[in-house]
C-alpha positions as CSV (number, residue, x, y, z in Angstrom):
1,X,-90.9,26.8,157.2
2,X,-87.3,26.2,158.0
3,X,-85.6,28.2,160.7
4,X,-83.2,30.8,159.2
5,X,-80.2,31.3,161.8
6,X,-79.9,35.3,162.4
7,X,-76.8,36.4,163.9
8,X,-76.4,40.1,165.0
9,X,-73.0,41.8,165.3
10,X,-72.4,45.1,167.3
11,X,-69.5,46.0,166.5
12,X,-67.4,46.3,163.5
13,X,-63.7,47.4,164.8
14,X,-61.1,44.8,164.6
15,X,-62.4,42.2,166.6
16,X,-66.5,42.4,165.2
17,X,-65.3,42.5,161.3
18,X,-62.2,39.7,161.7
19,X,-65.6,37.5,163.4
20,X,-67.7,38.2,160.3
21,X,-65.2,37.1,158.2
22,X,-64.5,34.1,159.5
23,X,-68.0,33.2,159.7
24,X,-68.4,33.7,156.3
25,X,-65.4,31.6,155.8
26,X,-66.3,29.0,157.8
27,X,-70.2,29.0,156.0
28,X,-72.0,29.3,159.5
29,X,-75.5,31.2,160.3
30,X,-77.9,31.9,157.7
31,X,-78.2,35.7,157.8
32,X,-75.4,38.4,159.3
33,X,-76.3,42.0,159.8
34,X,-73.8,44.3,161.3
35,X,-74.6,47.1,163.4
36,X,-72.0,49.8,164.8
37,X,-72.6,53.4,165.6
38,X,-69.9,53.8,162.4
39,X,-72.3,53.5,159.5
40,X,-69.6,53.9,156.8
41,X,-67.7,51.5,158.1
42,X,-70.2,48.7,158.7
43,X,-71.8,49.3,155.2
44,X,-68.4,49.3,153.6
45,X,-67.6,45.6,155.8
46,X,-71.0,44.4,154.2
47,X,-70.3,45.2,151.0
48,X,-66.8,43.7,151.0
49,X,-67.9,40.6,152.8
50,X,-70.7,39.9,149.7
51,X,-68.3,40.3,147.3
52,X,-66.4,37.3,148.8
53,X,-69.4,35.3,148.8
54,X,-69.0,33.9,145.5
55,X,-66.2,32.0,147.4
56,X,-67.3,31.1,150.6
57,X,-68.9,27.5,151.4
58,X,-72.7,28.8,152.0
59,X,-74.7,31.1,150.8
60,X,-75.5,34.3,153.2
61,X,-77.6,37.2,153.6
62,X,-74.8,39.9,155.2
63,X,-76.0,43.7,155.4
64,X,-75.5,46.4,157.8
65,X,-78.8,46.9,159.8
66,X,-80.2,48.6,163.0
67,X,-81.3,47.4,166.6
68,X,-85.0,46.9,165.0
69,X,-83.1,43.5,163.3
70,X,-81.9,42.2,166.2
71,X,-86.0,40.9,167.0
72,X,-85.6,37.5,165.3
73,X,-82.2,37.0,166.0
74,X,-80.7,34.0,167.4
75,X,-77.4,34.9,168.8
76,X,-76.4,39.0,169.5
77,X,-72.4,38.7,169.6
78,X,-71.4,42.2,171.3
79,X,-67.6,43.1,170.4
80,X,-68.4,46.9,170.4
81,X,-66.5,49.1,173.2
82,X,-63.1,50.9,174.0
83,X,-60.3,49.0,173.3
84,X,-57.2,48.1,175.6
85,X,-54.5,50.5,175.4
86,X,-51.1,49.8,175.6
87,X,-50.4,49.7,179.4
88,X,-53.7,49.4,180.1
89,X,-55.2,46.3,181.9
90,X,-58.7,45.0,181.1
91,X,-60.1,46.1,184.3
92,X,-59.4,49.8,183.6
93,X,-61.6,49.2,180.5
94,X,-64.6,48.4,182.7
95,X,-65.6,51.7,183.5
96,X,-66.0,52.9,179.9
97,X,-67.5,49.6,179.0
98,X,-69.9,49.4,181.4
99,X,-72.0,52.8,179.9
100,X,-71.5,51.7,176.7
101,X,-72.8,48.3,177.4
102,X,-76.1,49.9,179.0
103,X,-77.2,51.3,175.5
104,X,-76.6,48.6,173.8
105,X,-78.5,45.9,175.6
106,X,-81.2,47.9,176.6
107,X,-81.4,49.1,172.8
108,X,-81.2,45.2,172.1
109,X,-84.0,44.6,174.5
110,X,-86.3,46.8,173.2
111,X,-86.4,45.3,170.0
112,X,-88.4,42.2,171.4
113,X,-85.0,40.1,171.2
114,X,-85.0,36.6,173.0
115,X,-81.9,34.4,172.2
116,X,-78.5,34.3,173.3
117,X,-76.0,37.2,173.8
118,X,-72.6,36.0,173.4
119,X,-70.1,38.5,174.5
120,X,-66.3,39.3,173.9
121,X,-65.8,42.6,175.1
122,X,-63.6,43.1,177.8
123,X,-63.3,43.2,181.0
124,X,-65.6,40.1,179.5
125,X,-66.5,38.3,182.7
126,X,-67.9,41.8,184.1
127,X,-69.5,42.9,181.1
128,X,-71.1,39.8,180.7
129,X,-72.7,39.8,184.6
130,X,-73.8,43.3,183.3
131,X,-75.5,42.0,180.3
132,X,-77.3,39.3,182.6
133,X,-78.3,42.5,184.7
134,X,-79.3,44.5,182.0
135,X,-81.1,42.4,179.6
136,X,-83.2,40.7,182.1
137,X,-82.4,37.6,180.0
138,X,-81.9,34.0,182.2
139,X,-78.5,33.4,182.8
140,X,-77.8,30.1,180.9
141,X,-78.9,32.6,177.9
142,X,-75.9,35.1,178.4
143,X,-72.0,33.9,177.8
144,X,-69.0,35.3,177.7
145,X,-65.9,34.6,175.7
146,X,-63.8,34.0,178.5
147,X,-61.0,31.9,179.1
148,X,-62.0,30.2,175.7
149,X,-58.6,32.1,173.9
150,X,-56.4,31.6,176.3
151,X,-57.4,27.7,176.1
152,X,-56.8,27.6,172.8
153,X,-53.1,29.8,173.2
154,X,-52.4,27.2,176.2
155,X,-53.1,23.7,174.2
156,X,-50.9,25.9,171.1
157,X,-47.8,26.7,173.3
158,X,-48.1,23.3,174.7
159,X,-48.4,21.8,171.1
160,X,-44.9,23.5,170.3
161,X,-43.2,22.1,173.1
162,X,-44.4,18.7,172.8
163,X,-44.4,18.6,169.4
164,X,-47.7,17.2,168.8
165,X,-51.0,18.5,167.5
166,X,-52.9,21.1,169.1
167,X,-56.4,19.0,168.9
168,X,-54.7,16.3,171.0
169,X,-53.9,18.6,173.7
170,X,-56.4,19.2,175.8
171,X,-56.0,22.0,179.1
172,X,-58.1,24.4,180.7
173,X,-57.4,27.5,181.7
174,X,-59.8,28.9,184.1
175,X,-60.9,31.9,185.8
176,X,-61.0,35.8,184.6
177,X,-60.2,36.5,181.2
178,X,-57.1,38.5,182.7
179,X,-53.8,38.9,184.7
180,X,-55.5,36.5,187.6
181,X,-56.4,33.2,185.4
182,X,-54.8,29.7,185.9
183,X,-53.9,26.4,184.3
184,X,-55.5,23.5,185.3
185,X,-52.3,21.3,184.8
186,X,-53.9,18.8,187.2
187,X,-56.1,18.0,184.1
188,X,-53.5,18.8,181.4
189,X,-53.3,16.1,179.1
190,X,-51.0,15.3,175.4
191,X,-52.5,12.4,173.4
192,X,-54.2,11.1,176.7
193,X,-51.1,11.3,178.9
194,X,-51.1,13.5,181.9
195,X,-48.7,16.4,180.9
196,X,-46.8,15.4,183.8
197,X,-46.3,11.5,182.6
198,X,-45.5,13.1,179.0
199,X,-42.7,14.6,181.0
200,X,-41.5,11.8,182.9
201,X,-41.4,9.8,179.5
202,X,-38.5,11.8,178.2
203,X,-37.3,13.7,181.3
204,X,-34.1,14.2,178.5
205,X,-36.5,16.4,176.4
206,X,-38.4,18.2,179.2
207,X,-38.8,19.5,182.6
208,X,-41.7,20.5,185.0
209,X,-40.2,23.7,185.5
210,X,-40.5,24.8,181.9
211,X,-44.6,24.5,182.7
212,X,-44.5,28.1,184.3
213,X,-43.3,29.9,181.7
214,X,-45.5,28.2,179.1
215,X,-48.3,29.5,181.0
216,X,-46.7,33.0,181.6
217,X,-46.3,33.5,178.2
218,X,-50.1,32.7,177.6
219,X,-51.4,34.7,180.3
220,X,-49.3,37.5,178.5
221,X,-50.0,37.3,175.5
222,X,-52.1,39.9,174.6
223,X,-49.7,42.6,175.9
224,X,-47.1,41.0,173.8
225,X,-49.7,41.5,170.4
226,X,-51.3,44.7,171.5
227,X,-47.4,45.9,172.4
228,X,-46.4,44.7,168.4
229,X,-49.4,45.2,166.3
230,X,-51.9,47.6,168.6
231,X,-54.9,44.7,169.0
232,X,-55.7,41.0,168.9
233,X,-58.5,39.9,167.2
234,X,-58.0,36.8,164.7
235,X,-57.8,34.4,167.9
236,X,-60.8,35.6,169.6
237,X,-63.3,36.0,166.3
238,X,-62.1,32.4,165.5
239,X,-63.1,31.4,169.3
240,X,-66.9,33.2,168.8
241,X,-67.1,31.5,165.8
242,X,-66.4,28.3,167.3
243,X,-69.3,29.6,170.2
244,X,-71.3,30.2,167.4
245,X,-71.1,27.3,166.1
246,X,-71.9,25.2,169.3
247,X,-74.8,27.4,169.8
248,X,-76.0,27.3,166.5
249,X,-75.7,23.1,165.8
250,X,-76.6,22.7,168.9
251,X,-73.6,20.1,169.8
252,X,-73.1,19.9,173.1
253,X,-69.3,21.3,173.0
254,X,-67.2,21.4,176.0
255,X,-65.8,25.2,176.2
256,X,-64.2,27.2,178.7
257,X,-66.4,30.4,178.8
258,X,-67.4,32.9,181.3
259,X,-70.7,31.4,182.3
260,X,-72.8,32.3,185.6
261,X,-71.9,30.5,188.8
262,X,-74.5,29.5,191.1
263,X,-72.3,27.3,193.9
264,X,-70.0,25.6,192.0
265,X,-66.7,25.7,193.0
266,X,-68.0,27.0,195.8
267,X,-68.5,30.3,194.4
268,X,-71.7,32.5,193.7
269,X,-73.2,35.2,191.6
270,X,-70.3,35.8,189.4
271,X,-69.4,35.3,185.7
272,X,-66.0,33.7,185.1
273,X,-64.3,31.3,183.2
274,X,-64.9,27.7,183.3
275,X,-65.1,24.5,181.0
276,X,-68.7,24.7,180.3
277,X,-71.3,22.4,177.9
278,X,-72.8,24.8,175.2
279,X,-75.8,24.2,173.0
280,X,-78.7,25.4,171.4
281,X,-80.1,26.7,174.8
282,X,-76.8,28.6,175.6
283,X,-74.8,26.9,179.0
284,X,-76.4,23.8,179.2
285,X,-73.9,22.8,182.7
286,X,-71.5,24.1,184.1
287,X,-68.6,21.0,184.2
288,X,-67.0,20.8,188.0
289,X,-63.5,19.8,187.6
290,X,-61.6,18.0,190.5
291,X,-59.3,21.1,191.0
292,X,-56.1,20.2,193.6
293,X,-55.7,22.7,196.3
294,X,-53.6,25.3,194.8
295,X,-55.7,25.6,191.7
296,X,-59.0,25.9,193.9
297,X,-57.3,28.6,196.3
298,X,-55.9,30.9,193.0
299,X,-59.6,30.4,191.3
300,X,-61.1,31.6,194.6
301,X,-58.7,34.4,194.4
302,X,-59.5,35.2,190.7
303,X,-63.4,35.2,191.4
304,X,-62.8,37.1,194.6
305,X,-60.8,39.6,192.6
306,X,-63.4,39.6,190.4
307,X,-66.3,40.6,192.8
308,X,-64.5,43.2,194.3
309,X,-63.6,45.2,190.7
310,X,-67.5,44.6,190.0
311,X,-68.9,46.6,192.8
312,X,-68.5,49.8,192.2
313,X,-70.5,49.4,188.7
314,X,-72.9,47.4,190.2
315,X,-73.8,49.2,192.7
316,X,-73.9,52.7,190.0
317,X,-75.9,51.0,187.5
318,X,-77.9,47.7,189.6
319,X,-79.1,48.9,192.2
320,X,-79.4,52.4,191.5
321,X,-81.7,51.5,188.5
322,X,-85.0,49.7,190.7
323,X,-85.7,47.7,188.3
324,X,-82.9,45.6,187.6
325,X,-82.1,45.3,191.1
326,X,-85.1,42.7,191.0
327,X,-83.5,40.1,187.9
């Protein structure tokens, strides 16, 4: 019998219904169900997302469902949790988020589920180390969205100023999904050119300096959203689908997600963003880049930041609870 791709969603606020609709639009996994402790709401996104089907590309089975369905699912995308409040940085989320996160995945767990959890809630490299802790689940198998939107905002703004295509401009940027990421500019490229030869070939059209601010106004950009319109969530379902999609087709995709380091870059036991190979097995490899030395010294300060926001909840929920002390 041919494998039927199940995705489960918890979560159904902005972010969890903007993903099932592009999904839908984009025709990938077999079968959605939606789960959020909102029933009306969820029932009411399921029956508005099958009355589109007549227009999507592929045929789907979307309903709103319970924990119990999350048994043969492939992927469990979590986008359930408080949201950021104006003012409010994604760390002071974590607190919240972490109890929050506890029922879910254990409730997850319990239904016999063994595939990949993909999550996007924020602080999303903590929450996703909490997941690992919590589900038990190897860490290849557990991902986080991380700096995969803020790739895709850097390659954009630097699209605009160059004035060429966003797919041939590739960028990283790495670490936490948060006011301590960087850009990798020593690995910047525009149609194959280092960002910093596209520069010198037409020093009358742009400057080095301007490089800063292009990558201030990314780091910032979801105050500047969350400041005019209360959330952001297009950007980020488009970037699960686009996880999703890896996962699912099993392609081998380069993406810079928050995936579990074990040494490399000489850092350990953390989840954070880096460029990462994704396929049917989750993080297949972690990619090293050749980071110069001021990149490697503000990653190190980024993961080290990291670590130290983590240990409070760590230590409440880890090691507190005896058995998950031990995964």
């Amino acid at each position: 019998m041919e494998h039927v791709n199940r995705v489960a969603l918890i979560g159904t606020g902005a972010v969890g219904s903007s993903y099932a609709f592009a999904l839908l639009n984009q025709g990938v996994a077999d079968e959605l169900v939606m789960i959020d402790l909102n029933k009306e709401k969820s029932e009411g996104d399921a029956m508005d997302l099958n009355h589109g089907l007549a227009f999507a590309p592929a045929n789907k089975k979307i309903w709103f469902g319970d924990y119990a369905d999350c048994e043969s699912a492939d992927i469990v995308v979590i986008t359930a949790g408080a949201n950021q409040k104006p003012g409010e940085t994604r760390l002071d989320l974590l607190e919240k988020n972490t109890a929050i996160f506890k029922s879910i995945v254990d409730s997850v767990m319990e239904s016999g589920f063994d595939g990949i959890f993909l999550v996007a809630t924020n602080p999303v490299d903590i929450l996703t180390y909490m997941t690992w802790k919590f589900s038990g689940l190897p860490a290849e198998r557990v991902i986080g969205s991380g700096t995969i939107l803020d790739t895709a905002r850097l390659r954009f703004k630097l699209s605009e100023y160059f004035n060429i295509d966003t797919r041939n401009v590739h960028a990283y940027i790495m670490g936490e999904h948060g006011d301590s990421e960087l850009p990798v500019w020593s690995h910047a490229n525009v149609a194959g050119r280092s960002v910093f030869d596209r520069i010198k070939d037409h020093p009358d059209l742009y400057d080095e300096k301007d490089l800063e601010g292009i990558f201030e106004q990314v780091r910032d950009a979801a105050y500047h959203i969350i400041e005019r319109k209360g959330a952001t969530h297009y950007g980020i379902a488009m970037g699960l689908v686009r996880l999703t999609k890896a996962i699912l087709h099993n392609e081998n995709a380069v993406l810079t997600v928050s995936g579990y380091l074990q040494g490399q870059y000489g850092m350990d036991d953390l989840f954070i963003g880096v460029p990462a190979i994704v396929n049917r097995r989750g993080i297949q490899e972690i990619i090293e880049l050749n980071l110069d030395q001021d990149e490697m010294e503000k990653f190190h300060a980024s993961a080290s930041l990291l670590k130290e926001t983590m240990k409070p909840v760590i230590h409440n929920y880890v090691y507190k609870d005896g058995d998950s002390s031990e995964r």
